[in-house]
C-alpha positions as CSV (number, residue, x, y, z in Angstrom):
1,X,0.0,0.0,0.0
2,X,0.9,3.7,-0.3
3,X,0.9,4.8,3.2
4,X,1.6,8.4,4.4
5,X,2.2,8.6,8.2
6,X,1.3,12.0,9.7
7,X,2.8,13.5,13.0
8,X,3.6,15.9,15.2
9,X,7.4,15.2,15.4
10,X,9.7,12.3,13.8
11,X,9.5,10.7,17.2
12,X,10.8,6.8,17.8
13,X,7.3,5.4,17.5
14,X,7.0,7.4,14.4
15,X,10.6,6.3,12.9
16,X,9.6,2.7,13.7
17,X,6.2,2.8,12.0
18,X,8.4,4.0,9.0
19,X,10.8,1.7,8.8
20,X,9.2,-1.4,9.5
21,X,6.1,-0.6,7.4
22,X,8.7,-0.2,4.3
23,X,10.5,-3.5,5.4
24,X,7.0,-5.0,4.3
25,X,7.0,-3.9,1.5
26,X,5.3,-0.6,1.3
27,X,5.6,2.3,0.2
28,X,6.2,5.0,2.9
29,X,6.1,8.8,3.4
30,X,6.4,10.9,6.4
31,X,4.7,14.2,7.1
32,X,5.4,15.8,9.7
33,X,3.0,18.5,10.2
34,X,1.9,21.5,12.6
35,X,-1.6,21.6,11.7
36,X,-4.9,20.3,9.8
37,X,-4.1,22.6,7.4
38,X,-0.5,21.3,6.8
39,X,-1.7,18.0,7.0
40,X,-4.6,18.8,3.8
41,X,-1.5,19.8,2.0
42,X,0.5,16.6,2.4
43,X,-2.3,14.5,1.8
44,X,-3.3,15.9,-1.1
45,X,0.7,16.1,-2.2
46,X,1.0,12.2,-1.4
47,X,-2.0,10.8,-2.4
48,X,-2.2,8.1,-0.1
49,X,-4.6,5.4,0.1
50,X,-4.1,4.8,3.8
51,X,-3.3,7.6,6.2
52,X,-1.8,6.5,10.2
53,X,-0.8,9.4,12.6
54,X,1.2,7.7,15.0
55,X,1.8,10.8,17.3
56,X,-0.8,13.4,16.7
57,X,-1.4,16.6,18.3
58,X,-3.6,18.2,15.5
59,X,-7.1,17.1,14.4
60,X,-7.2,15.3,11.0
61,X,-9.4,18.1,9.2
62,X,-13.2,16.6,8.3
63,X,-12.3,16.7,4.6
64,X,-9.7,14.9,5.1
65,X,-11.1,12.0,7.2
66,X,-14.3,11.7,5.1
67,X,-12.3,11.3,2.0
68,X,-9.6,9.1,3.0
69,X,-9.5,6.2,5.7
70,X,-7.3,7.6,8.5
71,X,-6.0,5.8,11.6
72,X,-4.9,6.9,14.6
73,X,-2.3,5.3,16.9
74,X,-3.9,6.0,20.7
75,X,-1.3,4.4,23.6
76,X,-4.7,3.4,25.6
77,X,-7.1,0.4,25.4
78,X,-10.6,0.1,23.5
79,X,-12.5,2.2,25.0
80,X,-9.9,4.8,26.6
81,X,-10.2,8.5,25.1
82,X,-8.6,11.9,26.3
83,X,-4.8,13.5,25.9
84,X,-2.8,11.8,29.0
85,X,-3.4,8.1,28.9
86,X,-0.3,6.7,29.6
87,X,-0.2,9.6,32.2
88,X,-3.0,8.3,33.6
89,X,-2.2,4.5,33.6
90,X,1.1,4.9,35.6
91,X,-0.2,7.2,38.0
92,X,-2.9,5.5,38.8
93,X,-1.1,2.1,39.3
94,X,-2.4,0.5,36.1
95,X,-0.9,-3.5,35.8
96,X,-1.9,-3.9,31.9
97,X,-2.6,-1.1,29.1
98,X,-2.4,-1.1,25.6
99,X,-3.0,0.6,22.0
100,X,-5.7,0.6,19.8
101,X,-5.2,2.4,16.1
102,X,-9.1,3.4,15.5
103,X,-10.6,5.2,12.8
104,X,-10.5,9.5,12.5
105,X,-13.7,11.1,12.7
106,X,-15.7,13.7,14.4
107,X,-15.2,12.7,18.0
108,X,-12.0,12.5,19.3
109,X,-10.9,9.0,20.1
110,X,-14.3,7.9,19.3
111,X,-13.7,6.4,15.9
112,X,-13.7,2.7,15.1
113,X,-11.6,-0.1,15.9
114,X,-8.9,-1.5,13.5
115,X,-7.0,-3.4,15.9
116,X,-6.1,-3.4,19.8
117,X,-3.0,-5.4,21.6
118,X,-2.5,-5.0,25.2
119,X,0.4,-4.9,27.0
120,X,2.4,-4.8,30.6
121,X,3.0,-2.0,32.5
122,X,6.5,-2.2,34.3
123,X,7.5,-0.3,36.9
124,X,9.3,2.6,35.1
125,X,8.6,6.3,33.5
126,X,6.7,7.3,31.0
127,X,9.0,7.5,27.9
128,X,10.6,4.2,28.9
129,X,7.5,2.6,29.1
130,X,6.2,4.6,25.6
131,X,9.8,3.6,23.7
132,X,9.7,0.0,24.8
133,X,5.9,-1.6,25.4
134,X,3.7,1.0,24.0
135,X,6.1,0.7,21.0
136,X,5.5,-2.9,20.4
137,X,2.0,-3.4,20.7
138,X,1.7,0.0,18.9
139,X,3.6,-1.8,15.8
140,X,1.8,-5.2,16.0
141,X,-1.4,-3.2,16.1
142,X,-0.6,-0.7,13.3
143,X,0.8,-4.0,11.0
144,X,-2.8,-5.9,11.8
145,X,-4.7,-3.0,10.7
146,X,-2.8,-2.2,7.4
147,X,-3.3,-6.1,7.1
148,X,-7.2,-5.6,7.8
149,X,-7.6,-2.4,5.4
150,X,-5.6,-3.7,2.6
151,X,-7.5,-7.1,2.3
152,X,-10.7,-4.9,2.0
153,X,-12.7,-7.3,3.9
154,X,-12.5,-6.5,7.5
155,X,-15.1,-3.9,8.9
156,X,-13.8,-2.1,11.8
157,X,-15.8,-2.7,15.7
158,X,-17.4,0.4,16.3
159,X,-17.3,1.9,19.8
160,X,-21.2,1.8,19.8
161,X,-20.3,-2.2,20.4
162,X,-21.6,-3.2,24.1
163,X,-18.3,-4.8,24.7
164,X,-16.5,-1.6,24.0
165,X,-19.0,1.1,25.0
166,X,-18.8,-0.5,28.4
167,X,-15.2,0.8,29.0
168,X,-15.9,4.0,27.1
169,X,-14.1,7.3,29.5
170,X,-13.3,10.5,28.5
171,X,-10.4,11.8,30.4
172,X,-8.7,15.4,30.9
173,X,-5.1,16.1,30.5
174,X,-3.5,15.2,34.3
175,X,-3.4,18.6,35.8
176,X,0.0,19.5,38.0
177,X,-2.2,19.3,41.1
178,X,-3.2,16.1,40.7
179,X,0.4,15.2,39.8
180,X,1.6,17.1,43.4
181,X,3.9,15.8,46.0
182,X,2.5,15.4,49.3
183,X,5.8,14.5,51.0
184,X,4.6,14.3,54.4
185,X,1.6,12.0,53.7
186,X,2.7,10.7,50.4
187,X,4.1,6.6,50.2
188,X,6.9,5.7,48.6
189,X,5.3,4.1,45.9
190,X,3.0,7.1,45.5
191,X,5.6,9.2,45.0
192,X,7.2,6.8,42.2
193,X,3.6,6.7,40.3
194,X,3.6,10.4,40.4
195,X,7.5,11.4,39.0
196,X,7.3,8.4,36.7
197,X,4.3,9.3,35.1
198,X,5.7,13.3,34.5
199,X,9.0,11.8,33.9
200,X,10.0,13.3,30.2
201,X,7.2,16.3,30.2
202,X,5.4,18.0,32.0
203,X,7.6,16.9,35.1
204,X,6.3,17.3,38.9
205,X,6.5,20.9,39.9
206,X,7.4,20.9,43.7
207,X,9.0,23.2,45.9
208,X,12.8,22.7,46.8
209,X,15.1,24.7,48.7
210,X,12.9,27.6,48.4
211,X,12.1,27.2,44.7
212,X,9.9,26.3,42.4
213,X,11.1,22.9,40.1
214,X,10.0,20.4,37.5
215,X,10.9,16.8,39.1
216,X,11.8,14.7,36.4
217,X,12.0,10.4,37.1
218,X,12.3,8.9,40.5
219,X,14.0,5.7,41.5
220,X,13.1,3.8,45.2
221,X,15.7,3.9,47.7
222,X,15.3,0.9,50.3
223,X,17.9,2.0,52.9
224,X,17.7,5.8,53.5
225,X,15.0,7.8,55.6
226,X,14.7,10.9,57.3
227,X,11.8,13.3,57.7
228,X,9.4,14.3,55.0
229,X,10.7,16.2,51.9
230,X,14.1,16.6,53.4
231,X,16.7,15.8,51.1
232,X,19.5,13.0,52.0
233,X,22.1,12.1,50.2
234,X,23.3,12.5,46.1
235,X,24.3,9.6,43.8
236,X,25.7,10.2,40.3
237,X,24.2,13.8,39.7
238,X,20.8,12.8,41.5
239,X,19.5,13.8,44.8
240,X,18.0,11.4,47.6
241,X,14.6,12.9,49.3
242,X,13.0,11.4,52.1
243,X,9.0,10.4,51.9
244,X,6.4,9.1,54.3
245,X,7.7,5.6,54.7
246,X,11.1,5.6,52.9
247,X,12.7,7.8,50.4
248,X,13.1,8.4,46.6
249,X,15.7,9.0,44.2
250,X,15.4,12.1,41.8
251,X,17.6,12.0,39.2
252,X,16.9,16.0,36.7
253,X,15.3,18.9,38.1
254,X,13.9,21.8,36.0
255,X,13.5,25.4,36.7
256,X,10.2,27.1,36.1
257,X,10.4,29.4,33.0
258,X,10.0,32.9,33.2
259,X,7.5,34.8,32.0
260,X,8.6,35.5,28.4
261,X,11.9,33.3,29.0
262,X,13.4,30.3,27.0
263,X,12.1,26.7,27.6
264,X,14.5,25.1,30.2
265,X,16.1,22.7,30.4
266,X,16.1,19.7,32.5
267,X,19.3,18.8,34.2
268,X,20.9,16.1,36.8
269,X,19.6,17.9,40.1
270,X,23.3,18.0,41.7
271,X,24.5,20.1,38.7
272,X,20.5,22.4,38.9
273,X,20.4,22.7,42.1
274,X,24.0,24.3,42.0
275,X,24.8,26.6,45.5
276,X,21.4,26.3,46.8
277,X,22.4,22.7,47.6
278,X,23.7,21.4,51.0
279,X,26.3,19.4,52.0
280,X,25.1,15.9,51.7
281,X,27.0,12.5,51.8
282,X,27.5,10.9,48.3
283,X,26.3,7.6,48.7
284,X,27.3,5.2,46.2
285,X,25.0,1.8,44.9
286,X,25.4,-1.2,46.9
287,X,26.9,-3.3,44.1
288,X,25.4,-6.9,45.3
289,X,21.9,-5.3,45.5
290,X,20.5,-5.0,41.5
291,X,17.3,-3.3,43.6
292,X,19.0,-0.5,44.7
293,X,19.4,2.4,41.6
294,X,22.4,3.3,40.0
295,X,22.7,4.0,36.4
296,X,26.1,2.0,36.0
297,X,26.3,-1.1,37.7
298,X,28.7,-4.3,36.9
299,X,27.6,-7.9,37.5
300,X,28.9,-11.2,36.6
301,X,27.4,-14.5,35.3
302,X,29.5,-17.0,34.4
303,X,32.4,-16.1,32.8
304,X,30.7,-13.0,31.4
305,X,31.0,-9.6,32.7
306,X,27.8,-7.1,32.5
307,X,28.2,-3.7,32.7
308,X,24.9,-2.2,32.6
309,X,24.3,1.5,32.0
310,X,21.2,3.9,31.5
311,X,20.6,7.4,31.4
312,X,18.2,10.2,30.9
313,X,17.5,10.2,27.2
314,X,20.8,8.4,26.0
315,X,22.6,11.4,26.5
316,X,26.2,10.9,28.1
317,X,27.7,14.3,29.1
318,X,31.3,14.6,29.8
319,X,31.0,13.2,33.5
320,X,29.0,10.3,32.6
321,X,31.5,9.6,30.0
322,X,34.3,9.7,32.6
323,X,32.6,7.6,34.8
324,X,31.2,5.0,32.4
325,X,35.1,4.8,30.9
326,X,36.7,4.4,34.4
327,X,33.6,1.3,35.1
328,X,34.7,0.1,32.0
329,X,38.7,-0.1,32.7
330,X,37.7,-1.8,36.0
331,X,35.7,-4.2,34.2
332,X,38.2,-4.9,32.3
333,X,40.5,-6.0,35.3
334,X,38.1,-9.0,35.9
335,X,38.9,-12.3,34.8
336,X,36.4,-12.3,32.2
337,X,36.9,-13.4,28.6
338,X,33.0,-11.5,27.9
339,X,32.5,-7.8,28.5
340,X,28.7,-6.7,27.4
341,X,28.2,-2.8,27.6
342,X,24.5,-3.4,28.1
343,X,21.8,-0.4,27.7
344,X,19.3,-2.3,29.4
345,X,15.5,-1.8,28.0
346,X,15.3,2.0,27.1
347,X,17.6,4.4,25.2
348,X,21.4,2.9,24.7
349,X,22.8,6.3,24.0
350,X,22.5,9.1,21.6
351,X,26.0,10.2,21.9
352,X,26.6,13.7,23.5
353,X,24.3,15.6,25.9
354,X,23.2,18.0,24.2
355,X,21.0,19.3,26.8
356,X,24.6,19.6,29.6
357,X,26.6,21.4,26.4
358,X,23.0,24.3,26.1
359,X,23.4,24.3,29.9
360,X,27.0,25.1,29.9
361,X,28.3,28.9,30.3
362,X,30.6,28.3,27.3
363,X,28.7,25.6,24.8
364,X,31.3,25.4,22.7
365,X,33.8,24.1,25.0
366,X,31.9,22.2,26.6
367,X,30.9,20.7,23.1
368,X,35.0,19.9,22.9
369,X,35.1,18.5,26.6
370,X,32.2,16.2,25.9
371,X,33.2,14.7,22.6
372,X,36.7,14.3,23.3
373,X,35.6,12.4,26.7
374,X,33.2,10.0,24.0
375,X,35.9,9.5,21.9
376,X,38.2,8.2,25.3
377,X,35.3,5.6,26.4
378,X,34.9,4.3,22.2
379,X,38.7,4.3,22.5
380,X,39.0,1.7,25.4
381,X,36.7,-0.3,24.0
382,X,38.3,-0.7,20.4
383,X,41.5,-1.5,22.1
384,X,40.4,-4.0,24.0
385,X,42.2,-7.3,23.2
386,X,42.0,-9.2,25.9
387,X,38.3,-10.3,26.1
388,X,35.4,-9.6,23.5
389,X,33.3,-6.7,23.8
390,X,29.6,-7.0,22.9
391,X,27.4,-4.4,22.9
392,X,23.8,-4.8,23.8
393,X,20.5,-2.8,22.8
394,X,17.3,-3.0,24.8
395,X,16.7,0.5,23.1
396,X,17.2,3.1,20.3
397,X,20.3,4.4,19.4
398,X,21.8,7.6,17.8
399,X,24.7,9.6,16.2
400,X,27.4,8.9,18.8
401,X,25.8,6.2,20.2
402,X,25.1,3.8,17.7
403,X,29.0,4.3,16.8
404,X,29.8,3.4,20.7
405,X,28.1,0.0,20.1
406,X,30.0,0.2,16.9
407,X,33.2,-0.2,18.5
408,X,32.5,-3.8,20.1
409,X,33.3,-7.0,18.5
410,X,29.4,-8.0,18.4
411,X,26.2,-5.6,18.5
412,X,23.3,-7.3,19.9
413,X,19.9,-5.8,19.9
414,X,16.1,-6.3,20.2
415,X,13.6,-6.6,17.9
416,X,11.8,-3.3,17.1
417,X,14.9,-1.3,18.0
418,X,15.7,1.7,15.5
419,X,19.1,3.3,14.9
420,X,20.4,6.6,13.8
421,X,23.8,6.1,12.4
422,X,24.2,9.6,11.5
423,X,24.8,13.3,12.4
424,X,24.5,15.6,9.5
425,X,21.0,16.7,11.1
426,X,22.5,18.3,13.9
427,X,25.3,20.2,11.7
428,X,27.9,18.2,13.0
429,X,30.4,15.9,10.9
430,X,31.0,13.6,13.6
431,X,33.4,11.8,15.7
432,X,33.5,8.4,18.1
433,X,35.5,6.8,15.6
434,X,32.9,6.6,12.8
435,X,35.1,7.4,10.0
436,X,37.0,4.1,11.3
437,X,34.3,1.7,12.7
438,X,30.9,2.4,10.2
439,X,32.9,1.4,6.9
440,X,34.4,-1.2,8.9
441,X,31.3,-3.3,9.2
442,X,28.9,-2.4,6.2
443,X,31.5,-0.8,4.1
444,X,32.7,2.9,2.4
445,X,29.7,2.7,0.1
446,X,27.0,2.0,2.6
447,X,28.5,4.5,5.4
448,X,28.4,7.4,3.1
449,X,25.0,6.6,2.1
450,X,23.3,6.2,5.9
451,X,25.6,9.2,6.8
452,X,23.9,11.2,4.1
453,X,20.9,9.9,3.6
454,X,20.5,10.5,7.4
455,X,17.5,8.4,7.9
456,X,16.4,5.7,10.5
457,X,17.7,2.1,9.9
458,X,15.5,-0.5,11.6
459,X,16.8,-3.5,13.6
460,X,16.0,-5.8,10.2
461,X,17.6,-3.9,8.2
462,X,20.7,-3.3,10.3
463,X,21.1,-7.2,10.9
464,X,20.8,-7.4,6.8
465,X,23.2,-4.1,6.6
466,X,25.7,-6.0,9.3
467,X,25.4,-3.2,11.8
468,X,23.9,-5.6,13.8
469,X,25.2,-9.4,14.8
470,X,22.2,-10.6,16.6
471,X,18.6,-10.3,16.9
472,X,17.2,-11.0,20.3
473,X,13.1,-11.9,20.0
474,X,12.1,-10.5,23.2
475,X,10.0,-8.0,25.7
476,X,11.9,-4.9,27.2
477,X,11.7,-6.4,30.6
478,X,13.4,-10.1,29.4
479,X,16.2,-8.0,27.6
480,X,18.8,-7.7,30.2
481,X,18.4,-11.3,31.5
482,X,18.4,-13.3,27.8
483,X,21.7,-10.9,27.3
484,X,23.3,-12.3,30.3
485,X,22.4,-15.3,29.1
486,X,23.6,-15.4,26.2
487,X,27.3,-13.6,27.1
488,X,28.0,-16.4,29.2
489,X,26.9,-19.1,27.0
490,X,29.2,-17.4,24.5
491,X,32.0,-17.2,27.1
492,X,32.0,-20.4,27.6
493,X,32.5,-21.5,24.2
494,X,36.3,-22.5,22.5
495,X,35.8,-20.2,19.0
496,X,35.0,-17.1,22.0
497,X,38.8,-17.5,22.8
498,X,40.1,-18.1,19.3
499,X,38.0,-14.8,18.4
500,X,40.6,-13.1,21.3
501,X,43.3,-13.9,19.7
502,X,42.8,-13.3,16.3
503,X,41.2,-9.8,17.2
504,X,44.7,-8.1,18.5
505,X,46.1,-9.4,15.6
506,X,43.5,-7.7,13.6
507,X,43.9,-4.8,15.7
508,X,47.6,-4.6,15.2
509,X,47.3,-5.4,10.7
510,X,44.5,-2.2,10.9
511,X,47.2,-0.1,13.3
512,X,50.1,-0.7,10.5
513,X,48.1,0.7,7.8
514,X,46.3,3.7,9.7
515,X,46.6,4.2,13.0
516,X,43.2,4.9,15.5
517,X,45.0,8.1,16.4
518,X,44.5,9.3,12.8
519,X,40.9,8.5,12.4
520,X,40.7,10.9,15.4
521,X,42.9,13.4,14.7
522,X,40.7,13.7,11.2
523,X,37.4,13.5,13.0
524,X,37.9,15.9,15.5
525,X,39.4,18.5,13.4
526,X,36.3,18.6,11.3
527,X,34.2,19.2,15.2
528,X,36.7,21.6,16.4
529,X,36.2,24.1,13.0
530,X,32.4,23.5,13.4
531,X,32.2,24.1,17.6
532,X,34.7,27.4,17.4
533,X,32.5,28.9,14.7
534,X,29.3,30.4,16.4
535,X,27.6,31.0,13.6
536,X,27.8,27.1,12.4
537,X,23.9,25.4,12.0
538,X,24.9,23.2,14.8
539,X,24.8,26.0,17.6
540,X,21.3,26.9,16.2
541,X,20.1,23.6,15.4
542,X,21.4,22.2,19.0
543,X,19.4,25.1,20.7
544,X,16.2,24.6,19.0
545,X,16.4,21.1,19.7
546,X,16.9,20.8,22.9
547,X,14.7,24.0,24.2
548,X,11.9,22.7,21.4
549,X,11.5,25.3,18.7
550,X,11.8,25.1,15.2
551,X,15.0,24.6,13.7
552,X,16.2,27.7,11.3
C-alpha cells in the first residue's frame, strides 16, 4: 500500500512505523505537520490510500477523514479516550494497558476499531514505558490494521459495540495538582507513580530549597529515611529525598520558565540545584543489591562480565563519560573473557548531551570537553584485546551512540529497535571513531549513504546491513536477563577465545596501515572548526532542539 504517516514530530514510534512498514513492502512517506491545514496539503501532495498518525497533536481536518481512511495510533485500550493516557495508567497504578489504532472522525478518540494489543506495565517512567511496550504493541497493532484495510474485507468494531462502549471514558489532561507531592503524607510508591508518570514532560512541579522545580524520574531507595521532603544524600548527579515511609531517588530537576523566558532545560539535580544545595553525603550503589538504583552497575554470570548503563534520554555528558570509561577499565580488570556494555530496556545512547553542552556557560567548550571524553570511552573499548566486547541494545540508538556500540566486536539488539547512524541533522560531521568503525562493518559505500541519507535504519535492516550481529526476539523487561544469558553461554564456548586472539592481531594489521590516532585526529578536526565557529547550523540547530523550537 501507499501509506503516508502524519505526526507531530519524527518521534521513535514514528521512525519505527516507518521503517518497518517499508520493510513489508510498502511504500512510505512521512509528514510531519503543525496543523490540519498542513496536514490537507500533504495528503493531497502524497496521495495516499491509507493515512496512520502515530503521534498526533492536530485534528485530521473533516475533509480529510471523510475522503480518506485515517487511523490513529492511541497508547490506551478500546474504550480509553482523552490526551494523558499513559499519564494516567502509571499514575494511577495501572498493571496492563495497551494501544488501539481506531478510525479519524468527528469525535476524538471515538472512531472505530482497526486493531487493539495490550500490553504490561512495568514499573518505570513514561518514555521508557512509551519507547519500549507501547512501542510494540503500537507496531503489531498498526501491522494488523494495514493487514485488515488492505484485504478490503475487514469492517472495523465500532465503539457503539456493548463490549466496548462499556469501558468507554473521556479523560482530561492530568493537571499538576493532581500530579503534586505530598511528602509528608505521600508513600513511597505514590511518589514513584507520580514522578514516573511526569517523567519526560510535564515533570512534577514541587518546591525545593525555596524554589519552584519540574521533578523529572524517580527511582526507590530501600535503605535511607529521614523526615518528610528533606533531602538525603546524592548519587551520580541525583538527589535522595525522604518520603512518608522511605525515600526516593530524583535523578533531573527543571526550573520554572520565566515569564517570556526560553524553555528550560532539564538537568541532573546536583548540577540544577548548584549553591542552593547542602552538603550531603555521596552515597554510592550497593553493588550486590540490582534493587538499589544506579545508572552503572557491573555484574557477573559465568564467565561473562555485564556492565549495565542507563541514562536520561541516551545522553552521556562529559561526566558520565568519565565515569562510564573508568567502570569500563575496572571491568576490564576481571577475569572475564566476555564484556557486554548493556543499555538495558530504554535508550542505549544518543552520543553527546546535548541538553549539559546548552546548559554550559561556554557551549562550545563544553561541546570539545564532551566529545573528546566520548571519543576516550569508544577508545578503550576498540583496544580492548584481551576479552570480546559486545554491545547490547534494549533501546534506540543515535549519532554517537550507535558508533559506541560500533566499537564492540558483536552488536546485539532487540527486535523493534531503530538506529540513527548519523549526524548531518545536527550540523555536525562527527566523531566516536565513525570514519574508522561504520565502513568497517557495512563498508565505504553504505557508510556514506546512511551518513547522508540521514534516515532511521531499523533493527531488520541493520542485521541485513551488518550493523547488527544478533537479533534477540524478546520484551523490554526479558532483555537484560536473555543478554546475560547469552554472554556467558558465549564465554563459555572454544571459538569465543580463538576470536581473542585473532582480534589483536587484527587490531595490530589495521594499526600498520592507519593508526586509531588518525581516524581521530581527522574526525575531531572537522568538530573543532564546526564548535569554534558560532555562527555554524549546529549552535542553532542544538538550541532549537533541545529547548523545542523550530530549527532555522
Amino acid at each position: 500500500m501507499h501509506i503516508l504517516l502524519v505526526a507531530s514530530a519524527f518521534n521513535s514510534l514514528t521512525q519505527r512505523a516507518l521503517v518497518e512498514l517499508a520493510e513489508l513492502g510498502h511504500s512510505v512517506a512521512v509528514e510531519v505537520t503543525p496543523d490540519g491545514g498542513a496536514l490537507r496539503e500533504a495528503v493531497a501532495r502524497y496521495e495516499p490510500e491509507l493515512v496512520i498518525a502515530p503521534m498526533l497533536k492536530t485534528v485530521i481536518p473533516p475533509d480529510v477523514w471523510s475522503a480518506h481512511t485515517c487511523l490513529i495510533v492511541h497508547p490506551g485500550p478500546p474504550g480509553d479516550r482523552g490526551p494523558a493516557s499513559l499519564d494516567r495508567a502509571i499514575q494511577e497504578g495501572a498493571g496492563e494497558w495497551g494501544v488501539t489504532v481506531l478510525q479519524a472522525g468527528a469525535e476524538l478518540d471515538a472512531g472505530a476499531i482497526w486493531a487493539s494489543v495490550a500490553c504490561a506495565v512495568p514499573p518505570v517512567g513514561k518514555s521508557d514505558l512509551y519507547r519500549g511496550e507501547i512501542s510494540d504493541a503500537a507496531m503489531e497493532a498498526v501491522l494488523l490494521a494495514v493487514d485488515r484495510v488492505s484485504s478490503g474485507a475487514y469492517l472495523p468494531r465500532p465503539q457503539t459495540d456493548p463490549a466496548v462502549r462499556a469501558h468507554v471514558r473521556t479523560r482530561p489532561a492530568v493537571t499538576q495538582d493532581e500530579r503534586r507531592v505530598d511528602w509528608a503524607r505521600d508513600t513511597t510508591g505514590t511518589v514513584l507513580r507520580k514522578l514516573r508518570a511526569a517523567d519526560s514532560r510535564p515533570g512534577v512541579l514541587d518546591e525545593l530549597l525555596g524554589t519552584h522545580w519540574f521533578l523529572h524520574g524517580g527511582h526507590p531507595e530501600r535503605r535511607l529515611c529521614g523526615e518528610p521532603g528533606r533531602l538525603l544524600a546524592t548519587r551520580a548527579g541525583a538527589v535522595c529525598r525522604a518520603t512518608s515511609d522511605g525515600a526516593v531517588w530524583i535523578p533531573r530537576l527543571r526550573p520554572r520558565r520565566s515569564p517570556g523566558g526560553p524553555a528550560t532545560l532539564a538537568l541532573p539535580a546536583v548540577t540544577a540545584l548548584g549553591a542552593l544545595l547542602p552538603d550531603l553525603p555521596e552515597v554510592p550503589a550497593r553493588e550486590a543489591d540490582e534493587d538499589d538504583w544506579a545508572d552503572i552497575r557491573y555484574r557477573e554470570q559465568g564467565a561473562a562480565g555485564v556492565l549495565s548503563f542507563s541514562f536520561p534520554g541516551g545522553g552521556m555528558s562529559t561526566e558520565v563519560c568519565r565515569r562510564l570509561l573508568t567502570a569500563f577499565r575496572r571491568a576490564c580488570t576481571r577475569p572475564t573473557s566476555v564484556l557486554v556494555l548493556n543499555g538495558g530496556r530504554d535508550v542505549f545512547s544518543n552520543g553527546i548531551d546535548l541538553k549539559a553542552i546548552e546548559a554550559a556557560a561556554d557551549p562550545a567548550a563544553e561541546s570539545w570537553a564532551n566529545i573528546t571524553a566520548m571519543d576516550d570511552l569508544v577508545e578503550a573499548v576498540l583496544t580492548t584485546t584481551d576479552r570480546l566486547v559486545v554491545a547490547a541494545l534494549g533501546g534506540n540508538a543515535g549519532a554517537g551512540g550507535v558508533m559506541l556500540a560500533l566499537a564492540a566486536d558483536e552488536v546485539w539488539c532487540r527486535q523493534g529497535v531503530v538506529l540513527n547512524p548519523h549526524y548531518r541533522l545536527m550540523g555536525l560531521y562527527g566523531s566516536e571513531y565513525w570514519t574508522y568503525s561504520l565502513p568497517r562493518r557495512v563498508g565505504p559505500g553504505t557508510a556514506s549513504r546512511l551518513t547522508q541519507r540521514a534516515l532511521p535504519v531499523g533493527a531488520t535492516e541493520a542485521m541485513r546491513l551488518g550493523l547488527v550481529d544478533r537479533l534477540l526476539m524478546c520484551g523490554p523487561q526479558e532483555f537484560s536477563a536473555d543478554v546475560a544469558r547469552l554472554a556467558a553461554r558465549l564465554a563459555g564456548t572454544s571459538a569465543a577465545q580463538a576470536r581473542v586472539a585473532a582480534k589483536k592481531a587484527d587490531l595490530e594489521r589495521r594499526e600498520a596501515a592507519k593508526p586509531l590516532s588518525a581516524y581521530r585526529e581527522e574526525e575531531l578536526a572537522r568538530m573543532r572548526t564546526t564548535f569554534s565557529d558560532p555562527h555554524a547550523p549546529y549552535h542553532a540547530l542544538r538550541t532549537a532542539f533541545v529547548r523545542g523550537r523550530t530549527a532555522p
